[in-house]
Each structure stands twice: as C-alpha cells, then as structure tokens.
N, C-alpha and C positions, 0 to 999 in steps of 0.2 A: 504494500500500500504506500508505504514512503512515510519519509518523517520529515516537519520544518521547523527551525529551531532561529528564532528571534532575538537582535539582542541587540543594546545601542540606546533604550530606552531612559528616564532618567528626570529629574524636574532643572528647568531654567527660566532664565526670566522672559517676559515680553519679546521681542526681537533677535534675541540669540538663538542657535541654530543646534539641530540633532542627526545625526545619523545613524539611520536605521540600517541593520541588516539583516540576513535572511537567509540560511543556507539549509538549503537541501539536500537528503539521500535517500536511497532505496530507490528509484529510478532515475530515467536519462534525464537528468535536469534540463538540457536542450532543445527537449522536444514538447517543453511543455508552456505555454502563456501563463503569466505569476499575477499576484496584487497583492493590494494592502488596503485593509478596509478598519475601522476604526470602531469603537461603542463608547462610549460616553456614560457616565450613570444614567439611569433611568432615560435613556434612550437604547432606541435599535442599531444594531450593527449599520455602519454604510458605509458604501463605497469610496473609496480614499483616492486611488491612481493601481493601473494594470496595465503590462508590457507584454507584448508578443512574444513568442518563443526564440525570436533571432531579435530582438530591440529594435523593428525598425517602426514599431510603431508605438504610442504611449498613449494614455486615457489619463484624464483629471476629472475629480470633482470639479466643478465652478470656485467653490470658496479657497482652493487650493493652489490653484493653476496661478502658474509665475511665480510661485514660493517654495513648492514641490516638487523636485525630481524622480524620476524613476530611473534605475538601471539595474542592469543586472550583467554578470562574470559568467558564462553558461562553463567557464575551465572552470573555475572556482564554483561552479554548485552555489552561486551566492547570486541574491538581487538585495538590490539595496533600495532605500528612499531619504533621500537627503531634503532636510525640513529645513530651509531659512524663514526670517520675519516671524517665528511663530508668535502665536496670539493664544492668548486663555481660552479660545472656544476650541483651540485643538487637543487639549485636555482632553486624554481618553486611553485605552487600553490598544494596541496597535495591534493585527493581525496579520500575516502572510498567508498568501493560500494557491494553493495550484490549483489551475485552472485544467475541466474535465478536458481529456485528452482528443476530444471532438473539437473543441471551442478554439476555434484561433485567431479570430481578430471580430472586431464590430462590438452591439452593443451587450451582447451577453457576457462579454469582461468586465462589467462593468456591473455586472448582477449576480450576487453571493450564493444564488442556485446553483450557480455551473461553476462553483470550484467544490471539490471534492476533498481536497487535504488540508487540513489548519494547522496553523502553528499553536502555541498555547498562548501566544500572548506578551505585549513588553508595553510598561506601562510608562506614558508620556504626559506629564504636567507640567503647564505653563503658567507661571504667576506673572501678577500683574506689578 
C-alpha cells in the first residue's frame, strides 16, 4: 500500500516561512500525482496544492497561490511544499497524500477522494 511520512512542521510568526516535506515508500514514487491538503480545528480537511507525477504541472488553493510552492525529488521519494508570507489562517495540521494511480492531472487532484495514501500529519501554527 505505501507509506508517507511528513515533517518540517512547526509554529512561526506572521510572514516567516516553512518547509514542508514529504517522503514516500513502498511504491514507484514517480509514477504517482502527490498533495497537501490541510484541516484546521473544527473544520474539514481541504485542498492545499497537488503536482503531477513528473512536476510539470501544479494546482493551488486561491488563498495560497503566490505564497505556496509545490515540488517534488521523484530520486529522493520526496515532494515538498514550501510556505512563505504565512498568515494565522494557515494554522492547521498539514497532510501529504498520493494520489489514486488512475488520477493524473485536472480537477480530481484537487479532490481528497482520489488520493488513497495519507501521511499522518505535521502540524503548522502561525501566530500573529
């Protein structure tokens, strides 16, 4: 089935920056479209940003986009997500997940149906 293991997480202020990573095993890490999706207390999981299986493509949230990176190492079994300008609404518990082995680009990356593998989790707090 595979395993994803998160790490990078951590509290900072306002504007200062984190980086996220994400490494994969138990299958071909390169053949598969990745994400990062986020929960919040007492909200639902959502959509963060999700990369194709060769990085030539990338998805954002709206409230993300321009301050979010996505990448990923398919040698290194690693996708990363590098956070600048963070803000207190990005407080939340960060998630990596592979995406189903059908899914490879549009909007179903972009939808926590069609990933199949989760990390456990890395938690990100922003103070103001």
């Amino acid at each position: 089935q595979g395993q994803l293991v998160e790490s990078g997480g951590g509290m900072v202020q306002t504007g200062e920056s984190l980086r996220l990573s994400c490494a994969g095993s138990g299958w071909r890490f390169g053949s598969y479209a990745m994400g990062w999706f986020r929960q919040a207390p007492g909200n639902e999981r959502e959509f963060v940003s999700s990369i194709t299986w060769g990085g030539g493509r990338t998805y954002y949230r709206n409230s993300v986009q321009g301050r979010f990176t996505i990448s990923r190492d398919n040698a290194k079994n690693t996708v990363y997500l590098q956070m600048d300008s963070l803000k207190p609404e990005d407080t939340a518990v960060y998630y990596c997940a592979r995406a189903g082995a059908t899914i490879r680009n549009g909007e179903n990356l972009m939808n926590s149906r069609f990933f199949d593998v989760w990390g456990q989790g890395t938690q990100v707090t922003v103070s103001s």
